[in-house]
N, C-alpha and C positions, 0 to 999 in steps of 0.2 A: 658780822662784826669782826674788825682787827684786831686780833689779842696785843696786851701791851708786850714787850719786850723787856722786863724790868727784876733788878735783884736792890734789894740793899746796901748803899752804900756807895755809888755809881761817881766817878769823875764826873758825865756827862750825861742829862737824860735830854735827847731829843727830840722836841715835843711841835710837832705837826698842827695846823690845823685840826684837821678831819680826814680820815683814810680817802683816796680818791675810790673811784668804782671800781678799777682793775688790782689793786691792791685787797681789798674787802673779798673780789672772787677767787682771785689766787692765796689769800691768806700771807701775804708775805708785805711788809713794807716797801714801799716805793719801788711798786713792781713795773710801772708805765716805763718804757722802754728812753723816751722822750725825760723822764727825772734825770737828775745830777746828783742825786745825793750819797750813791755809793760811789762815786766815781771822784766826788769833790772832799767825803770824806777820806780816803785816799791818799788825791794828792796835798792833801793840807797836813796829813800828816796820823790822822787817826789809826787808822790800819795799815799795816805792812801790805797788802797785796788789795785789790779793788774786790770788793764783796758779792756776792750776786746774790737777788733779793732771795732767792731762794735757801738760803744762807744767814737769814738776818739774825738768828740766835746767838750766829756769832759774835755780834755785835760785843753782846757781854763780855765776850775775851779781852775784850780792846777797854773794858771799863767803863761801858758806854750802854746807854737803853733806849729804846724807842717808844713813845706813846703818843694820844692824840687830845686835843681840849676835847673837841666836839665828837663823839664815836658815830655817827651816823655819815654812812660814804656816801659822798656826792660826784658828779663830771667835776664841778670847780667849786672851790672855797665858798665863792661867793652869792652862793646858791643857799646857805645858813643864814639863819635868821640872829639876832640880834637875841633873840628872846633864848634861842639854843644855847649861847656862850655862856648867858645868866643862869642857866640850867643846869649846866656842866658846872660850875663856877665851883660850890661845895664840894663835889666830888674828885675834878680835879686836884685842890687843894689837900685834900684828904690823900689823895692818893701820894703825891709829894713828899707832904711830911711823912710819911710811912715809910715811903723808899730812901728820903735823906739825901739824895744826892750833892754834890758839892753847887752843880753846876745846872742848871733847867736853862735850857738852850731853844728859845721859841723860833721857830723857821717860818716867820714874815712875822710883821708888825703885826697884823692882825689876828693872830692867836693871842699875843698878850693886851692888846687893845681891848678884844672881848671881853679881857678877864678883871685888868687894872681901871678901865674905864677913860684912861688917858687919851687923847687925840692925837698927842704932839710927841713921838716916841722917834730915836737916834737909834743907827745901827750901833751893835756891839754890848758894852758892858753899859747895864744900867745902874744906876744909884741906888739900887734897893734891893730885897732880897724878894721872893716868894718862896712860901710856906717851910724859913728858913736855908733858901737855895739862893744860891748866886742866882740874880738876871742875866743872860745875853740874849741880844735879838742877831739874828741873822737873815740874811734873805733868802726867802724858800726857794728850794731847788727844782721845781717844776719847770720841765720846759716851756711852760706857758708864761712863765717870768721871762721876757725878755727883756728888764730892766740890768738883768745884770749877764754878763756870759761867762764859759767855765771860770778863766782867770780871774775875775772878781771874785765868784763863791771862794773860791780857791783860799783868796788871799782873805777873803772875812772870815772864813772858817779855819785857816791857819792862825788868826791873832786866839780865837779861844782855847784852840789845842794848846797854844803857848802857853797860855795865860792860865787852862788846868793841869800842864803839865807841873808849872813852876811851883802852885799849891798844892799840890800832892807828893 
């Protein structure tokens, strides 16, 4: 299991699907070499210098946390069942409210899909809160996304750093 990376109070929590398999063995978030996510959060603005996952504690420095809906690592997201996101669902929640953050930042649609039960979800800032947190969706950084490339993450994960800079 991938421990959450999480304090009280956070700008920003993170929130993954599911830990991938080389993550879960190494104990360190978005450790697949092929990810973009320390490198997107970066240059969008999160941290002053590119993170290495071995590293990711640091996260917290930067006002930011790392957790996952689903805790059981797979090869790919889509390897979860439908029935796992309904499982998670309390728990997650719980966990949220706990930690407060301003901002639950879900990295693909379909971590908050699982949870909201919506079909029809827009990148970015959503109209509603979870477990009193901002929504944003961002698109997940796996290399296996090639829907989007670095400059895109880049620039979608640059509008939310703005956009928690400006409320905080």
């Amino acid at each position: 299991m991938l421990e959450d990376i999480l304090t009280k109070g956070l700008s920003v929590v993170f929130c993954g699907i599911n830990p991938g398999l080389l993550a879960a063995e190494q104990g360190h978030h978005f450790a697949g070499r092929s990810n973009r996510f320390w490198r997107t959060l970066h240059l969008a603005g999160f941290t002053p210098v590119e993170v290495a996952p071995e590293n990711d504690r640091s996260i917290l420095h930067y006002q930011c946390g790392l957790t996952a809906v689903v805790e059981r690592p797979t090869a790919r997201a889509d390897q979860l069942s439908a029935q796992e996101f309904t499982a998670a669902a309390a728990d997650f929640e719980h966990k949220i409210k706990r930690f407060a953050p301003r901002y639950v930042a879900f990295l693909g649609k379909a971590a908050y899909a699982g949870l909201s039960g919506k079909k029809t979800l827009e990148w970015g800032a959503q109209d509603t809160t979870f477990a009193g947190a901002n929504v944003w969706i961002l698109p997940n950084p796996s290399g296996r996304n090639l829907a989007f490339n670095q400059d895109q993450l880049v620039t979608a994960y640059r509008a939310l750093y703005l956009a928690s800079s400006a409320s905080g």
